[in-house]
C-alpha positions in Angstrom: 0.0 0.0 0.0 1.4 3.4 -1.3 2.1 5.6 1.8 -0.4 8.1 0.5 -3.1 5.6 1.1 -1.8 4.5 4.6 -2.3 8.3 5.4 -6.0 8.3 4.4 -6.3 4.7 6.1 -4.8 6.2 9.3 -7.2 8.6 9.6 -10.0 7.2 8.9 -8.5 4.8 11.8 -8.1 7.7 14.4 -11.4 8.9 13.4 -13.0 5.7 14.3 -10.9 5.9 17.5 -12.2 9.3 18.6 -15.8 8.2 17.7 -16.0 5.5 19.9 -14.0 7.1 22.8 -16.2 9.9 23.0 -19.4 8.1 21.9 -20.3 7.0 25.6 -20.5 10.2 27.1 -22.9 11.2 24.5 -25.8 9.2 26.7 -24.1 9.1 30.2 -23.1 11.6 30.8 -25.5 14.5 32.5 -25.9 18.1 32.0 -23.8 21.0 33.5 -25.4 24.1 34.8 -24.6 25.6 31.6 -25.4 23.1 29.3 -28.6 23.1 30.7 -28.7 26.6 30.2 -27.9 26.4 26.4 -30.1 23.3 25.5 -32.9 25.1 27.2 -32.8 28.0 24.4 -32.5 25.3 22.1 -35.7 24.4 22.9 -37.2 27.3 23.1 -36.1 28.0 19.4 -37.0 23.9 18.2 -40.4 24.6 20.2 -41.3 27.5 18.1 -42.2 28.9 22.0 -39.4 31.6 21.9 -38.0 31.0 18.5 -35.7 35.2 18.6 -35.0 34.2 22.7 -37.3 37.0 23.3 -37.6 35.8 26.8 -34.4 35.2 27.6 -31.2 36.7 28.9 -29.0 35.4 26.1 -25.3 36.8 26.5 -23.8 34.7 23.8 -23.9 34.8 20.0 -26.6 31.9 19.3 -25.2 29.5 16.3 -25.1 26.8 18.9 -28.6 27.2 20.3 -30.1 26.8 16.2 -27.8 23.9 15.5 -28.8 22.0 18.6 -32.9 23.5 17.7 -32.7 21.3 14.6 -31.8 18.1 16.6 -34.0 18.7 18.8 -37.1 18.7 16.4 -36.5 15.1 14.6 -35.2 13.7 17.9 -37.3 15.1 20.8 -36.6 16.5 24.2 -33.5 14.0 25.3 -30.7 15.7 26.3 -28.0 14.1 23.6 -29.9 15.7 20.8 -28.3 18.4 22.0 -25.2 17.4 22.5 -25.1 16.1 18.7 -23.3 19.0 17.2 -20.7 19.1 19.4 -20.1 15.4 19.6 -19.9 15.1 16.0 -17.6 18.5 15.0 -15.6 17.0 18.0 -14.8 13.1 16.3 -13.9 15.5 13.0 -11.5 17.8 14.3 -9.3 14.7 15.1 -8.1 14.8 10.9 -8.6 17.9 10.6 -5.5 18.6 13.4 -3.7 16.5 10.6 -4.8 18.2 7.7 -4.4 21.9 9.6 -0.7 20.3 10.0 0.3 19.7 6.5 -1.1 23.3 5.4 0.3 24.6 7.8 4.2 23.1 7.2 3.8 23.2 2.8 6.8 25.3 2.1 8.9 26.2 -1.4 12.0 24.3 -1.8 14.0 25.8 -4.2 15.6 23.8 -7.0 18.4 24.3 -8.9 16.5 25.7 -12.0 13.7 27.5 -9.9 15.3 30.9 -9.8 14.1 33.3 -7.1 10.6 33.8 -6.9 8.9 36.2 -4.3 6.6 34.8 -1.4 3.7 35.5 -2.9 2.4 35.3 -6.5 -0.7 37.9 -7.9 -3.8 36.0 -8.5 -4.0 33.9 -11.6 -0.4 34.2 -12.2 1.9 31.0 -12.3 5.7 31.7 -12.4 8.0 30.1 -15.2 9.7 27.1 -13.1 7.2 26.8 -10.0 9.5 26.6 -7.0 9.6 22.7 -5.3 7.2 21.8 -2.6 8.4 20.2 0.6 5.8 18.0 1.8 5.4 17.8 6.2 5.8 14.1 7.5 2.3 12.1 6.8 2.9 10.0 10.2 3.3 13.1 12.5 0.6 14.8 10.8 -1.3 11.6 12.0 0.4 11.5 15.0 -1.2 14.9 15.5 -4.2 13.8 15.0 -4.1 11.0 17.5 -3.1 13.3 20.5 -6.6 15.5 19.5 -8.5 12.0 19.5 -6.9 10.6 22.8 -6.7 13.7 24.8 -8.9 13.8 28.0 -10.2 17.2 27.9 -11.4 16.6 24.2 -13.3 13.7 25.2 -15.0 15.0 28.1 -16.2 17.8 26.0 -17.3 16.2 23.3 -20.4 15.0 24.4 -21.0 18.4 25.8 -23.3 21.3 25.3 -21.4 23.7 25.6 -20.4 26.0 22.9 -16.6 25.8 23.1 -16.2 22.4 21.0 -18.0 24.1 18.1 -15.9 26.6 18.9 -12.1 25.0 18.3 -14.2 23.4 15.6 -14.4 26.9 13.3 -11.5 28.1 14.1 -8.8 25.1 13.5 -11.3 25.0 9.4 -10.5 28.8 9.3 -6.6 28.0 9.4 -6.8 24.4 7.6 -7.9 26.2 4.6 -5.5 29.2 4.4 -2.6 27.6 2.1 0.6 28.6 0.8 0.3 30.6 -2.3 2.9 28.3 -3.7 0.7 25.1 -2.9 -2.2 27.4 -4.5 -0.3 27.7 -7.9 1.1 24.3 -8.1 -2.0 22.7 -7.6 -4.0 25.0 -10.0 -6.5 26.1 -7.4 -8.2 29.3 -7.9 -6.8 31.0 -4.4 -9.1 33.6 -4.5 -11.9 31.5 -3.3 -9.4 30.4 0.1 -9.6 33.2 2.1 -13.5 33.8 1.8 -13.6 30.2 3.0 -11.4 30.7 5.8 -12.9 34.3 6.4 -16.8 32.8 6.7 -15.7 29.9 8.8 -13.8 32.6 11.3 -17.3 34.1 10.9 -18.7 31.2 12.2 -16.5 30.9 15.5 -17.2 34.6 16.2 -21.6 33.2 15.8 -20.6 30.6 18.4 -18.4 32.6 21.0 -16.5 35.7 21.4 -13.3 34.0 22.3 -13.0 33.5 18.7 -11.5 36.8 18.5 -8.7 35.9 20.6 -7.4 34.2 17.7 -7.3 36.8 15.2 -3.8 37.4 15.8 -3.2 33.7 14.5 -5.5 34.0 11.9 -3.7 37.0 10.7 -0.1 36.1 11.2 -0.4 33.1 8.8 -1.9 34.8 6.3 0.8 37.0 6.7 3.6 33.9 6.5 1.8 32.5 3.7 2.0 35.9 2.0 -1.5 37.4 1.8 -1.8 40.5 0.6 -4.4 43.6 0.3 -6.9 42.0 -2.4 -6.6 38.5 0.2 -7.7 40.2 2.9 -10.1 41.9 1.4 -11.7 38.7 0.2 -11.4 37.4 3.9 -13.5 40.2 5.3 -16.0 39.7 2.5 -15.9 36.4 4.0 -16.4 37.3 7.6 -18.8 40.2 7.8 -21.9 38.2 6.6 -22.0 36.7 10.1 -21.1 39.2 11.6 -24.0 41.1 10.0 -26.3 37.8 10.6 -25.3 38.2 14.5 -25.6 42.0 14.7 -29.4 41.7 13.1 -30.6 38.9 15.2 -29.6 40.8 18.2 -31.3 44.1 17.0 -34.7 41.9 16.4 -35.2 40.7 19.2 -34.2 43.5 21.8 -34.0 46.7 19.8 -30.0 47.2 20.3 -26.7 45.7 20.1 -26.9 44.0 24.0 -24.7 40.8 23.5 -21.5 41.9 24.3 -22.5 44.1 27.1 -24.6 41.3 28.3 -21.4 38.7 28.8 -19.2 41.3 30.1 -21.8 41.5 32.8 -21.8 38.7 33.4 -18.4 38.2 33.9 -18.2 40.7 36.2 -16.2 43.1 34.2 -12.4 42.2 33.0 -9.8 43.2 34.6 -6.1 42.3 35.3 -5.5 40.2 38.7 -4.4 41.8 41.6 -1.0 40.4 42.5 -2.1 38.3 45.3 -4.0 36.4 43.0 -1.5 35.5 40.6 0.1 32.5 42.5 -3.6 30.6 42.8 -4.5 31.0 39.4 -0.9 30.2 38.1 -1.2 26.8 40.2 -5.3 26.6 38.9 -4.6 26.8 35.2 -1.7 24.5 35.7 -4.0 21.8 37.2 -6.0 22.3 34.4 -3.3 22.1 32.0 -2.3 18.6 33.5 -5.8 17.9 32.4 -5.6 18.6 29.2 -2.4 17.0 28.7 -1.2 14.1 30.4 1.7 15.1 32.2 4.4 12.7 30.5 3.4 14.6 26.8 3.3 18.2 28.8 7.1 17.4 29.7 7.7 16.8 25.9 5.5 19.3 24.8 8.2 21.2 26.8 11.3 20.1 25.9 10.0 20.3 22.2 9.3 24.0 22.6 12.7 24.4 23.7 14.4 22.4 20.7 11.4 24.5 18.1 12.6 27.7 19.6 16.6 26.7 19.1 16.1 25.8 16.1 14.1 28.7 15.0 16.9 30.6 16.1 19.7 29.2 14.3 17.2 28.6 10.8 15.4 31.5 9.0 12.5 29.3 7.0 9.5 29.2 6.5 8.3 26.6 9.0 10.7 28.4 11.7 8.1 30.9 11.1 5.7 28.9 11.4 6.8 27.5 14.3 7.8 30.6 16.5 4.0 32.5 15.2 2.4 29.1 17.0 4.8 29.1 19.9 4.1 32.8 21.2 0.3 32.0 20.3 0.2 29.5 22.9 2.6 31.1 25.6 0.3 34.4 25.1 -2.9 32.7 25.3 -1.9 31.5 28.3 -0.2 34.5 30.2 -3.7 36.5 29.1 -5.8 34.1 30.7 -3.3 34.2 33.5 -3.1 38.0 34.3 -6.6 38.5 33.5 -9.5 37.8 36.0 -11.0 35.9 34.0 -12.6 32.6 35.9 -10.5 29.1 35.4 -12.3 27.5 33.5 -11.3 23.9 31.4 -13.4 25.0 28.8 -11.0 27.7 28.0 -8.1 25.8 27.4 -9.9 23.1 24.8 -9.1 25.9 21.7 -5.6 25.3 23.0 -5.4 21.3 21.9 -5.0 21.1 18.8 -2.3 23.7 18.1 0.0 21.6 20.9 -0.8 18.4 19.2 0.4 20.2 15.7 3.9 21.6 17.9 4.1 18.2 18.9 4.0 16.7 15.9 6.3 19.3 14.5 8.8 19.1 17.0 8.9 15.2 17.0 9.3 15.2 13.0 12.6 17.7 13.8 14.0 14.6 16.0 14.6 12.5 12.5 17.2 15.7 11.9 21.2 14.6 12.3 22.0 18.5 13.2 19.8 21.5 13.2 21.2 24.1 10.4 21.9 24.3 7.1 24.7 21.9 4.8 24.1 23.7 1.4 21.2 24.6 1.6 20.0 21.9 3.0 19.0 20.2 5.9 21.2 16.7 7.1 18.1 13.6 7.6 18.4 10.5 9.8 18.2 7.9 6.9 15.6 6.1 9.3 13.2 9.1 9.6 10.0 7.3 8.9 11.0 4.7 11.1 11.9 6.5 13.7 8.7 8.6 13.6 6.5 5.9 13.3 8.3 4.3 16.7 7.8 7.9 18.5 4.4 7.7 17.8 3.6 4.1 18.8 5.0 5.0 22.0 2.7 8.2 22.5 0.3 5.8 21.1 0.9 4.0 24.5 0.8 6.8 26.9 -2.1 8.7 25.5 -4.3 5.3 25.6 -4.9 4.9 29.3 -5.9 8.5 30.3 -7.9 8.8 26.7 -10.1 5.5 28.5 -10.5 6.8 31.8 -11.8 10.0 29.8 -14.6 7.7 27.8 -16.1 6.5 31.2 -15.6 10.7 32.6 -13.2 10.6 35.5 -11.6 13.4 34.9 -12.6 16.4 37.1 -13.5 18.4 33.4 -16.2 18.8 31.0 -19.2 16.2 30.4 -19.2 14.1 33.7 -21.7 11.6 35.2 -22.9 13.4 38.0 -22.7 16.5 36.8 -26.4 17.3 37.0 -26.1 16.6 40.9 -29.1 15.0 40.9 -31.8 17.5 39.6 -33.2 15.2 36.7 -34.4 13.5 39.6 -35.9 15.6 41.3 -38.0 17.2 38.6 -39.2 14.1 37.6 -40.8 13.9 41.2 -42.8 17.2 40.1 -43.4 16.5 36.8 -47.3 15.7 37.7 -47.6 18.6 40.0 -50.6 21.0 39.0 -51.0 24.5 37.8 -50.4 26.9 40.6 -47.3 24.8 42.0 -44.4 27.0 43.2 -40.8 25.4 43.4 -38.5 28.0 45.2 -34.8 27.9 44.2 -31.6 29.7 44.8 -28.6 27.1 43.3 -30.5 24.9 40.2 -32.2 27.4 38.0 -30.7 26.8 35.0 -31.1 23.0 35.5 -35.1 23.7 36.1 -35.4 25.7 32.6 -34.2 22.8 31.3 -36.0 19.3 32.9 -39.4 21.4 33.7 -39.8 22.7 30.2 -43.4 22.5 29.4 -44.5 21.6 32.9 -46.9 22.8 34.9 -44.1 24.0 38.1 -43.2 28.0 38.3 -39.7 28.0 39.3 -39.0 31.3 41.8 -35.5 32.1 41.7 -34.9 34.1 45.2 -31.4 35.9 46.0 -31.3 35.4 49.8 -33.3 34.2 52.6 -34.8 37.8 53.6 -36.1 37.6 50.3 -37.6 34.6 50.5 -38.9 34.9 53.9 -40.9 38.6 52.8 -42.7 36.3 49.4 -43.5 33.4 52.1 -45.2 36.2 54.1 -47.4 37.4 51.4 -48.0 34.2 49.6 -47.1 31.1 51.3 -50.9 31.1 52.8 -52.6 31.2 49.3 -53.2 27.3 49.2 -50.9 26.6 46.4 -48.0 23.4 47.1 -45.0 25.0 47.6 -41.6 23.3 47.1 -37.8 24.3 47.9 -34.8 22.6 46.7 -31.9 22.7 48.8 -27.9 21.9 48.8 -27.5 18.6 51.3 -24.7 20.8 53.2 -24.6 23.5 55.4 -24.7 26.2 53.3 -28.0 25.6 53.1 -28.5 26.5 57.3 -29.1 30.3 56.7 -32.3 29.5 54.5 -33.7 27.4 56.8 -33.9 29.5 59.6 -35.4 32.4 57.2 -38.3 29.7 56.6 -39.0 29.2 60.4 -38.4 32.5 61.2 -41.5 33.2 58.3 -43.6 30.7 60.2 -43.0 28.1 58.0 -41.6 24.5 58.3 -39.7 22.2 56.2 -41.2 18.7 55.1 -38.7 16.4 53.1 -39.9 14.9 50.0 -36.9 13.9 48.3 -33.2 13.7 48.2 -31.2 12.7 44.9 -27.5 13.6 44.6 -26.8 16.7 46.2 -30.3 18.0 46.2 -32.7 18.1 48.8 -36.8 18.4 47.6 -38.8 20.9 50.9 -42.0 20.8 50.9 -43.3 24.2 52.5 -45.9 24.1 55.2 -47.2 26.9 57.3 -46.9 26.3 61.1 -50.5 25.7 61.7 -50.6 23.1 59.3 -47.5 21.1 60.7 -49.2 21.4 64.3 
């Protein structure tokens, strides 16, 4: 078999491999706080109850919530429907890792009779003697590949809701499909159509989440290293601002303004840069997470690679030097940001982040099969058994990334989708799933997860922000003869809320207990005596 068709066997292999790690966490997994959140605008949109979100506080641009909305019509209210888009964009951007690899890494080599040709050729145009191409290694793009499809905190967010797998999704397409103008020309591709394509599906991250912009800088520097110039970028915006626009509209309709952005910073609490006592914390937070991520053996070479990428950047001026430094001080500034900003530690942030360490990985692995870094007339010295040697590398990593990949499948990784993530709350609404019009269930922690599980039933959830609160409504309406409910933490912080029901005149009967939560019947004093 030619080694062109081992490539397309191998990844159709990993892809097979990422499917069914991730595949069981698409039904066992339960819903976050915020999934809940987002499926329950899905349904609202699927329903046709709330198609704009009216309704809702939406602080997030909603390409997501419409995805998961057509699911959710074929496949009814279970909660994998909406965790479809995510779980399938997540098994795909296993190859695509490899395929943003060898786009990334397809430089000129210059022959003899090439001559010198600038970095860039005008539209249409095809030089003379087209400059050589030198082709990345096949096995470490797959090997790339194989880190995305075994790492832990791609699994456990794979059969997610959330919106940041959809997320790494668009962005990773956005740079697979910005070439090298000399790959354009030799391959007789019209290169014009490249960067509306990679402009639209940028578009698309920015529909899904803000974060996207963090990666303009990437975006920008390889078209930059790959030579765009003013009519490319021109053609990228033409590509981008369509949904942009789309976004911009849909927030006019349905509250009059531009309130999206405003909306998440509000949420957030503001940004700001930490105060210094909160560096250390976080520093030791996101490294946690980063062992996560990464199983600590490959963040050790990840390391050590970074070092030998950056060396050898230093002593050779090409074009997958460049490359390599523009990826480098991506990820090292991604990380600082997120580290002198207050922004909250959150996994979820870091998932963007795996596929461009799998592709320095691979890089800096395919570097190994080098006898010396540098040049020996113009070219660089090979190890004889390159291939071999690669191959052997990867079999190992093979090895390590297999066991944390399978405890990742069954979720026992503090990160992501997890088993008991919904802390017991399906269970509890199914216990009021009967109860009758007029039936109030009080609530302080689980909100979110009651938009979701008592969609279309009959319960009015009361969100109240501290016990005074909840004591003054108790005083006015507790006596009105409707069931009244109260779900509680099974700890102590639920003490202070307590004591504001007896101090109202109330009591406390327990109905139900599942995971963490606790179901309160409320019932006033003369009724308990």
């Amino acid at each position: 078999m030619s080694e062109k068709r081992l490539y397309w066997a191998g990844l159709m292999g990993i892809s097979l491999l990422a499917f069914w790690l991730r595949a069981r966490g698409l039904f066992a997994n339960s819903f976050h706080a915020d999934e809940a959140l987002f499926a329950s605008w899905a349904r609202h949109i699927a329903s046709w109850k709330d198609p704009l979100l009216l309704t809702q506080a939406v602080d997030k641009p909603p390409l997501l919530f419409y995805m998961q909305a057509l699911f959710y019509s074929p496949l009814g209210p279970v909660e994998w429907a909406a965790r479809l888009p995510n779980f399938m964009v997540s098994v795909w951007l296993a190859p695509l890792t490899a395929v943003l690899y060898r786009r990334l890494y397809v430089e000129e080599e210059r022959g003899e009779t090439a001559g010198e040709f600038p970095s860039a050729f005008p539209t249409g145009i095809t030089p003379a003697v087209p400059p050589l191409l030198r082709v990345p290694s096949r096995i470490n793009a797959l090997l790339s590949a194989l880190i995305v499809a075994c790492s832990p905190l791609a699994i456990q967010f794979s059969a997610t809701a959330f919106t940041d797998p959809l997320l790494t999704f668009w962005l990773v397409a956005s740079l697979a499909v910005t070439r090298n103008p000399y790959a354009v020309n030799r391959l007789r591709i019209t290169d014009y159509r490249l960067p509306i394509t990679s402009g639209f599906l940028f578009g698309l991250a920015i529909a899904t989440k803000y974060q996207a912009v963090l990666f303009l800088p990437l975006v920008v520097g390889v078209g930059w290293l790959v030579g765009y110039g003013r009519a490319h970028w021109q053609r990228w915006l033409m590509g981008v601002l369509p949904m942009l626009m789309a976004v911009f509209l849909w927030d006019v309709a349905r509250t009059g303004s531009w309130s999206l952005w405003s909306a998440q910073i509000g949420n957030y609490g503001g940004v700001r840069l930490a105060w210094s006592w909160e560096l250390w914390p976080r520093l030791l937070a996101w490294g946690q997470l980063w062992v996560t991520a990464v199983p600590p053996i490959l963040l050790l070479m990840f390391t050590l690679l970074l070092i030998a990428l950056l060396w050898r950047a230093w002593r050779v001026d090409d074009f997958a030097s460049r490359v390599d430094l523009l990826l480098i001080l991506f990820v090292l500034g991604y990380v600082v940001l997120h580290w002198v900003t207050a922004v909250p530690v959150w996994d979820r942030y870091l998932l963007p982040l795996v596929p461009m360490v799998a592709v320095l990985i691979g890089r800096g692995l395919e570097r190994l099969g080098d006898w010396k870094i540098g040049r020996l007339g113009g070219t660089i010295s090979r190890c004889p058994h390159r291939q071999s040697l690669n191959l052997l590398i990867s079999l190992f990593i093979l090895l390590i990334l297999l066991f944390p990949a399978w405890g990742a499948r069954y979720g026992r990784y503090p990160a992501g989708g997890q088993v008991n993530a919904v802390q017991g709350a399906a269970q509890i609404a199914a216990v009021l799933a009967d109860e009758p019009y007029g039936t109030v269930l009080y609530d302080h922690w689980y909100s979110w997860q009651w938009g979701y599980h008592l969609f279309y039933r009959k319960v009015y959830v009361s969100w109240f922000p501290h016990g005074a609160a909840l004591a003054e409504d108790l005083a006015v309406f507790g006596r009105d003869g409707n069931t009244r409910y109260i779900t509680l933490p099974n700890s102590m912080i639920s003490q202070p809320i307590i004591r504001a029901i007896h101090s109202a005149g109330f009591q406390l009967h327990l109905v139900a207990t599942a995971g963490n939560i606790a179901l309160y019947q409320i019932l006033p004093d003369e009724v308990t005596k």
